[in-house]
N, C-alpha and C positions, 0 to 999 in steps of 0.2 A: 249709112254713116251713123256711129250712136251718138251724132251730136244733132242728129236730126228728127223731127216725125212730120209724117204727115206725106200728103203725094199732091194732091190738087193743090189743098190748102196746106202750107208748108212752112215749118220752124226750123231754123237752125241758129244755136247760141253757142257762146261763146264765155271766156271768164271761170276766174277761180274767187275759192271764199276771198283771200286776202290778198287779192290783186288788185291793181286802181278801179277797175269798173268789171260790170258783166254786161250782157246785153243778145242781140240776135238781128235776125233776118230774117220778116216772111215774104215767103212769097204765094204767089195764090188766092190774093184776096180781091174781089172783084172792084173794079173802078168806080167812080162815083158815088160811094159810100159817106153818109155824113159821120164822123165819129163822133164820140162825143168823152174827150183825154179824161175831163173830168171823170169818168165814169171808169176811166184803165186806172187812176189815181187813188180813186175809192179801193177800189180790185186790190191794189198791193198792201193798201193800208189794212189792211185785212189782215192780210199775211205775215206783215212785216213784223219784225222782233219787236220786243219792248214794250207792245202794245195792252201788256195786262201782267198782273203781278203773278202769273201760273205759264207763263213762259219767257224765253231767255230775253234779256237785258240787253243784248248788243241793242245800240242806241241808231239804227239806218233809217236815212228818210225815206229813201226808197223813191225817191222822185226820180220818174223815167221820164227821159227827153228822147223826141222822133226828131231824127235825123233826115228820113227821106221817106218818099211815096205818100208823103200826105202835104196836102197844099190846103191854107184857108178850109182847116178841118173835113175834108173830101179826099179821099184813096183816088191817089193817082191809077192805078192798078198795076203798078211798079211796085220793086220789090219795095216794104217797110221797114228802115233799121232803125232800131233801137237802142239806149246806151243807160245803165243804169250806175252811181258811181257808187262806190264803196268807201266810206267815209268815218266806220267807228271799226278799224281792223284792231287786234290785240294782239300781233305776232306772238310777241315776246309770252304769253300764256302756253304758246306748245312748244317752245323752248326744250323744256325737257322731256318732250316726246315724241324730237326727231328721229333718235335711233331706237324708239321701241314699235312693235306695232299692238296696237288699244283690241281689245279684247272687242270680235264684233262688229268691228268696222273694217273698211275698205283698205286699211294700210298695208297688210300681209301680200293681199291680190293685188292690187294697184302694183305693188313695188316689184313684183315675180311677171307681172305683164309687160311693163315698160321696163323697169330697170332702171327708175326714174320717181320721184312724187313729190308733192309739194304738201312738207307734212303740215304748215299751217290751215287748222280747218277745215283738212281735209282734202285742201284744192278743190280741182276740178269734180272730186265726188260729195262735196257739200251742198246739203239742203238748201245755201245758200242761191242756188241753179235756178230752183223755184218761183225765181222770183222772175225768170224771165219767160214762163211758162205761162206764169196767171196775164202779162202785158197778153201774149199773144193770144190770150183764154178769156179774155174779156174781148176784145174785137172779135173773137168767136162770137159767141155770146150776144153780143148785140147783133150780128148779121141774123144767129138764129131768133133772135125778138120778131124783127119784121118777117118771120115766115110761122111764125106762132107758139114756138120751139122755148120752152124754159126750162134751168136747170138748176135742181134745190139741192145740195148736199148737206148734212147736218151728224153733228156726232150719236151717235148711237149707240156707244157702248162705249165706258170708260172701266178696266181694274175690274171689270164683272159686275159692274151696275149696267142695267141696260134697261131703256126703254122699250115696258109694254107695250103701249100704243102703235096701231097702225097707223102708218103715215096720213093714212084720208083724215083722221083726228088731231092732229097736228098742224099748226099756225106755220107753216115755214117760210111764211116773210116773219118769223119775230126768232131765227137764226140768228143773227149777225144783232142779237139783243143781249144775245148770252155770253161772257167770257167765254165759256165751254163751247160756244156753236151749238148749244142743244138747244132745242124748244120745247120741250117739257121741263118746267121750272124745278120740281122738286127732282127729277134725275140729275138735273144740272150742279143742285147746292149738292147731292150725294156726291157728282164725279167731280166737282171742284173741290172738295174735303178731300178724296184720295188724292187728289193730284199735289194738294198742298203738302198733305202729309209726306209724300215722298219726297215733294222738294227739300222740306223740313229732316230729313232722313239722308241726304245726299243720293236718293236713288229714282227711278222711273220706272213709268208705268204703261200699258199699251192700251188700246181700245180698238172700236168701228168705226168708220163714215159710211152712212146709207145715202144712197141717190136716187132722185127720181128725177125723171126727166118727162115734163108734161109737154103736149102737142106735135109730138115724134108721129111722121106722116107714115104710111104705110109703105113699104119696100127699102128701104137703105139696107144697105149689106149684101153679099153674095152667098150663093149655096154651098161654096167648099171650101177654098183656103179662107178668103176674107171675109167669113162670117161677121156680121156685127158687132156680137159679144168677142171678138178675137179685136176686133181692133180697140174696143174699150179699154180689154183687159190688156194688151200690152203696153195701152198710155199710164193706165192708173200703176200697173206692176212695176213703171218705172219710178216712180217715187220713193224716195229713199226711207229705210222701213216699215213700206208694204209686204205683206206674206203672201197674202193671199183675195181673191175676189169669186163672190157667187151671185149669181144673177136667181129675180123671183126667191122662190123658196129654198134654191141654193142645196147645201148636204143634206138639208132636212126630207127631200125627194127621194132620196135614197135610203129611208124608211117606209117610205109611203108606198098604196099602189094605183096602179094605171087610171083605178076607178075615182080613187081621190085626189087625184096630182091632175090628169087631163082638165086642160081652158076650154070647155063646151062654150060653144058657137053659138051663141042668141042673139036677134034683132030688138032696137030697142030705138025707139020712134022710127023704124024703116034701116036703122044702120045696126050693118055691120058688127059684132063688141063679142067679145068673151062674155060666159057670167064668173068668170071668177081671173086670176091674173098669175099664178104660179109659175108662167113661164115668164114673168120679168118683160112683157112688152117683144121677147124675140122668140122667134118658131122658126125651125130650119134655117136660122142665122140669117133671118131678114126680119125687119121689124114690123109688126103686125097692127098697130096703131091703138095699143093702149100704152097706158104709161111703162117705161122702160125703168127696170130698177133692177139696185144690186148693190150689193155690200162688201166691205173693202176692210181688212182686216191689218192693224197695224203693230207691230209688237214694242216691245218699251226701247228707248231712246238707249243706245249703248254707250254714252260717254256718263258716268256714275261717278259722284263725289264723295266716293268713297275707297280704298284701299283695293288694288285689283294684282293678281298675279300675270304675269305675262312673259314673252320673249326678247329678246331685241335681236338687232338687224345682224349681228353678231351671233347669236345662235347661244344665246345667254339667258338663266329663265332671273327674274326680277320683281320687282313687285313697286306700284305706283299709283299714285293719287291726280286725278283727274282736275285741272284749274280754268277758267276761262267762263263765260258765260254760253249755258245751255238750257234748253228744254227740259224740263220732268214728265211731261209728255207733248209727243210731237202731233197727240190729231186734231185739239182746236184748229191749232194752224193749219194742217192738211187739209181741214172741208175746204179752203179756195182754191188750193193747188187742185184738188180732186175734181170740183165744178171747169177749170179751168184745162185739165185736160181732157174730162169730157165733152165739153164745148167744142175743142182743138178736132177731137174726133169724129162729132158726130156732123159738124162743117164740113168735114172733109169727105164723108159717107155721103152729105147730100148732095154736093158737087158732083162725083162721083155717078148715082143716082139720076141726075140731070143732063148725063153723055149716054146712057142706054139705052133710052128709048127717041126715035126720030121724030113724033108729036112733042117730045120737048127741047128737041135744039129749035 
């Protein structure tokens, strides 16, 4: 179902931008877990709109309320629904661009699939969806704490500034310090001046989010279809303008050779380790037990305040200007969605991992 992910540990949501509410259902999460809301709370505030003057202004609190499978902050280990309400909608903003479809977005295909769409916002293909990804991406997230599992995503590339630094040099608890999500301070004022500048300009801009994910155990993943990196990549590729994702050193391998690209095998006090990490933490789509990394490439926001030529649903060509509040760029906010679906993922890889061998049931 594309309103689902996951297999063991498992999401399904519900809700459009300009509906009463959004929300979900997991299922899959083990019993007797203590939560801790406050910390799903933090999670959204992250993501939520409004929260900085370099991205859009809808004004949502984003306060999620659990409806079930949680008692006296402990997972029943019943299914957890969730309900998030939507509370600053703007219909009347896309008014004039029910009968067109926007240059770039989902209108044209939404409407030739169903024969149906809910043009405020987008509906059901609104970024808005997001938001019930990071509830269920944060109770990820904490399940992986207690087994030693962390995951830092941080922007990395905005407009074509990108930071040099390799991640081992980089502070990544001082992320969520920066408007931008970046932790190197002077990449951050560079990618915050373009981002301003565009918004200033009516237009938008793309960037990266890099991820590393520290204390990933040895074997999650399979050898053929459900390789690792396959299930990574089909959570993060769901995020609305993602292009594309490369794991380790990613295209740049694809200049290199065998002799400078292979992870040699060294011990180092008695364990186990690579001496070097190009392959991103996965070897034969099972995860080898150094850190797991990989980059997530996002292209610029396509609703632009500025003059655009288009069709309508008429088969009429026309030309319009874009009103409502939006993004000038959408990857600050994506490093939590991004952390959050790979939380979603790599829970459900260990669950997984934990039915195939008979020393661990």
């Amino acid at each position: 179902m594309s309103s689902s992910i996951g297999n063991l540990f498992r999401l399904t949501t519900f809700g459009e931008s300009h509906g009463s509410s959004i929300g979900g259902i997991i299922d899959g999460c083990p019993s007797g877990f203590s939560i801790d809301l406050k910390n799903i709370q933090d999670c959204l505030d992250r993501r939520k709109p409004g929260s900085s003057s370099i991205v859009s202004q809808r004004k949502e609190s984003d306060t999620v309320e659990i409806l079930s499978g949680v008692f006296e902050e402990k997972t029943l280990g019943t299914p957890i629904g969730f309900l998030i309400k939507n509370i600053d909608q703007k219909s009347k903003d896309y008014d004039a661009l029910k009968s067109i479809y926007r240059p770039s977005h989902a209108d044209f295909t939404y409407d030739k699939k169903y024969g149906v769409r809910d043009y405020r916002g987008g509906g059901r293909s609104s970024a808005r969806e997001t938001a019930n990804w990071v509830v269920a991406g944060a109770i990820a997230a904490q399940i992986l704490k207690t087994k030693g599992i962390s995951v830092y995503s941080y922007v990395s590339s905005v407009g074509g500034i990108d930071i040099a630094e390799n991640y081992v040099n980089l502070d990544l608890d001082a992320i969520y310090k920066s408007e931008v999500r970046c932790p190197c301070t002077k990449s951050a004022n560079l990618m915050k001046d373009i981002i301003e500048k565009c918004k200033d300009n009516g237009d938008t801009v793309g960037g990266c989010v890099s991820t590393v994910v520290k204390g990933v155990p040895f074997g999650l993943g399979e050898p053929v279809f459900n390789k690792f990196q396959v299930g990574i990549a089909s959570a993060v590729m769901s995020i609305n303008a993602c292009k594309g994702i490369s794991f380790g050193s990613g295209f740049s391998s694809s200049t290199k050779t065998g002799s400078t690209e292979n992870d040699e095998f060294i011990l180092k006090s008695g364990v186990l380790s690579t001496k070097t990490n190009n392959s991103g933490g996965v070897q034969g789509g099972i995860t080898n037990g150094e850190d797991v990394c990989f980059h997530v490439a996002f292209k610029p926001v396509s609703t632009l305040m500025q003059s655009q030529k288009t069709v309508s649903e008429d088969y009429k060509e026309t030309a319009f200007t874009a009103s409502g509040r939006h993004d000038p760029c959408v990857v600050p906010r994506a490093v939590c969605v991004v952390e959050s679906l790979t939380a979603i993922a790599i829970l459900d890889y260990y669950l997984l991992h934990k039915t195939t061998k008979m020393s661990d049931l």
